[in-house]
C-alpha positions in Angstrom: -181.6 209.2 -34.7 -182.1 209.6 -38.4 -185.7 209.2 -40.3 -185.8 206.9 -43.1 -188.8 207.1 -45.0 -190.4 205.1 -48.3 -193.5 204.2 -49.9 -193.9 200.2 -51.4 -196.8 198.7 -52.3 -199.9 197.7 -50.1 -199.3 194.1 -51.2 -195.7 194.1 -49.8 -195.8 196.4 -46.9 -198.5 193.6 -45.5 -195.5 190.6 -46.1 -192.9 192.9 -44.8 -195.1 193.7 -41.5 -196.3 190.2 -41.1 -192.0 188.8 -41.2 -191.5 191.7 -39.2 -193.5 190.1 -36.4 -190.9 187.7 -35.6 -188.4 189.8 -35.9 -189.2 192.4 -33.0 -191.2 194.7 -35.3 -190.8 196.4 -38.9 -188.0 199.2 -37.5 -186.0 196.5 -36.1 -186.0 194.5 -39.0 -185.2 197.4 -41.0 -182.3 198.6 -38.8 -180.8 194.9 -39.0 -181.3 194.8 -42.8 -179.6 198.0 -43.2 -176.7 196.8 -41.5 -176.1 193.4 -42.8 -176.1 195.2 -46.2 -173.6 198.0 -45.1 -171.4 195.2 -42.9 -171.9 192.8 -46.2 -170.7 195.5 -48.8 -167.4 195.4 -50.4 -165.3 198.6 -49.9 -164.5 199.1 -54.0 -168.4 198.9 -54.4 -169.1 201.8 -56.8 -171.8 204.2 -56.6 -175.3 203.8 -58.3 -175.4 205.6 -61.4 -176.9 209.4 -61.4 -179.4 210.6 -64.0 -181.3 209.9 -67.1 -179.9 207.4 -68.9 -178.5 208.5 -72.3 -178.5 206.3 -75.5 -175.6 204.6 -77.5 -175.8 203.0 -81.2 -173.5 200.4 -81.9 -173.0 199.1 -85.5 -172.3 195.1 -85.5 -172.5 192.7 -88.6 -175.6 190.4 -89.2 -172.9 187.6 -88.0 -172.2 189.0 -84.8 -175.9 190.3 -84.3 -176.8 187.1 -84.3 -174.2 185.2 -81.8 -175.2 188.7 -79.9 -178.9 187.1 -80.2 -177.9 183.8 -79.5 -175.9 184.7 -75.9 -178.7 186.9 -75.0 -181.1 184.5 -75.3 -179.4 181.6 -73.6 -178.9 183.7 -70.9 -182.9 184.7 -70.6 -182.5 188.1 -71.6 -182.8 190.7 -74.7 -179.9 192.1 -76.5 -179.9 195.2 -75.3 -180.6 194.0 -71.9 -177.7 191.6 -72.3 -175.5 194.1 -73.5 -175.9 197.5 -71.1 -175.7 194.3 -68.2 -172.1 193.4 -69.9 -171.3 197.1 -70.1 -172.3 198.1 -66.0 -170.7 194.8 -65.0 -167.3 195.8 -66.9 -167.8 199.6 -65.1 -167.8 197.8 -61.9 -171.8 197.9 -61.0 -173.4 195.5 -58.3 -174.4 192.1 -59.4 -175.9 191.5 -63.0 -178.8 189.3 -63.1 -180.8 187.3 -65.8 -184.3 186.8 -64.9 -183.1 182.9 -64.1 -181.0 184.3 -61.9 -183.5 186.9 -60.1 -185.6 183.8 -59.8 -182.8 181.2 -58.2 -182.1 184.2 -55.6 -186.1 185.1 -54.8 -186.4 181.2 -54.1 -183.6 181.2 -51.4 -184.4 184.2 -50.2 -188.1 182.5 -49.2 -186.2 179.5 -48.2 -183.6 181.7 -45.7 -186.9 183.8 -44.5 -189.1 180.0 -44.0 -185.6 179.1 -42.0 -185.3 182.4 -40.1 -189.1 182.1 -39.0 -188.7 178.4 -37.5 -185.8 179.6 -36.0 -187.1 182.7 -34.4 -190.0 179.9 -33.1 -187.9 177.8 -31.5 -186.0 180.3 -29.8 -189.4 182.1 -28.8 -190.7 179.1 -27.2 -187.4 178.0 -25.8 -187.4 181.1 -23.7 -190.9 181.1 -22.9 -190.4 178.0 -21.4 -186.9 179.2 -19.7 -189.2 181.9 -18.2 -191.6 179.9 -16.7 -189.1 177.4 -15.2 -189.9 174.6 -17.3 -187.2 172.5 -18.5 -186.6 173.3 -22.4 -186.7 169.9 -24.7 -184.3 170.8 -27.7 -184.1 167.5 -30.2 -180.4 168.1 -31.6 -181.2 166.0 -34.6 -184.0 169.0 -35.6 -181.0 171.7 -35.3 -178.5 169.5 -37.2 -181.4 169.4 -40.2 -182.1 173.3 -40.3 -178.0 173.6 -40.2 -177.7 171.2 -43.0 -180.5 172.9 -45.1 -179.1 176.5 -43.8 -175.7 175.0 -45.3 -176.8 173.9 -48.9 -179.1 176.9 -49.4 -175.8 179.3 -49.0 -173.8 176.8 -50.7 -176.0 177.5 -53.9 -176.4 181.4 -53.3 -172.2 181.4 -53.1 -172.8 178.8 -56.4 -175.0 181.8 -58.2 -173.2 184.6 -57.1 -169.7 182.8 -58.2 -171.2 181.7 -61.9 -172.7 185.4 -62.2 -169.3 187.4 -61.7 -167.6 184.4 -63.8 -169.8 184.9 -66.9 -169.7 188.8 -66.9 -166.1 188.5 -66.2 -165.5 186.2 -69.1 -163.9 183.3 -67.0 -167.2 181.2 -68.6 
């Protein structure tokens, strides 16, 4: 079995191992993440770039410098940030985010873990008390919530991910 080995900082190796908990332990955790994110990546997915990156001038009218200003900024981000974004998303690069964006995801992503967590406690104490022959209460109208809130929080990831490859694609 293959090594995999990296260094984060103190501050997030401490969340990562306190999640992993729940999850049967930080290389468990780390071996499902890895393959949800192989299972969950497209085929034509192209390869992170290689190298320094190397500098381009572009030459635009004080018109179209500021529309250029205006677009970036609606969109939370500089012009040259908005532009090298327009540029890797037209090459074919992963998912290009404003810092809105970034934010919207981070939020469901605590909201998916909070979920994950209560789940992982209800199954934990469901089969602690399977284990010790004890009849297991489950309230169905507690599972239909979680689904319903499981639902809406993918509904709106789908809702970012869809508006982000519609704006960089030019359908918005």
């Amino acid at each position: 079995m293959a090594l995999i080995s990296l260094r984060i900082p103190d501050d997030l190796a401490a969340r990562f191992s306190a999640m992993a908990l729940s999850e049967g332990g930080k290389s468990a955790l780390l071996r499902r993440l890895i393959g949800e994110v192989l299972e969950a990546r497209p085929s034509t997915s192209v390869p992170l770039p290689i190298g320094k990156p190397q500098k381009i001038t572009l030459r635009l009218r004080d018109s179209e410098m500021r529309q250029l200003a205006d677009i970036a900024h609606r969109r939370g981000m500089t012009r040259t940030g908005w532009i090298v974004a327009l540029v890797r998303a037209r090459l074919g690069a992963p998912i290009q985010s404003s810092p809105g964006e970034r934010e919207a995801l981070r939020a469901i992503m605590r909201e998916l873990n909070r979920i994950g967590a209560n789940i992982n406690q209800i199954a934990r104490a469901a089969n602690g008390g399977a284990m010790h022959g004890a009849a297991v209460d489950v309230d169905l109208s507690d599972i239909r919530e979680v689904k319903a809130v499981v639902e809406k929080t993918l509904a709106e990831l789908r809702r970012i991910f869809d508006d982000n490859a519609s704006y960089w694609e030019g359908r918005r």
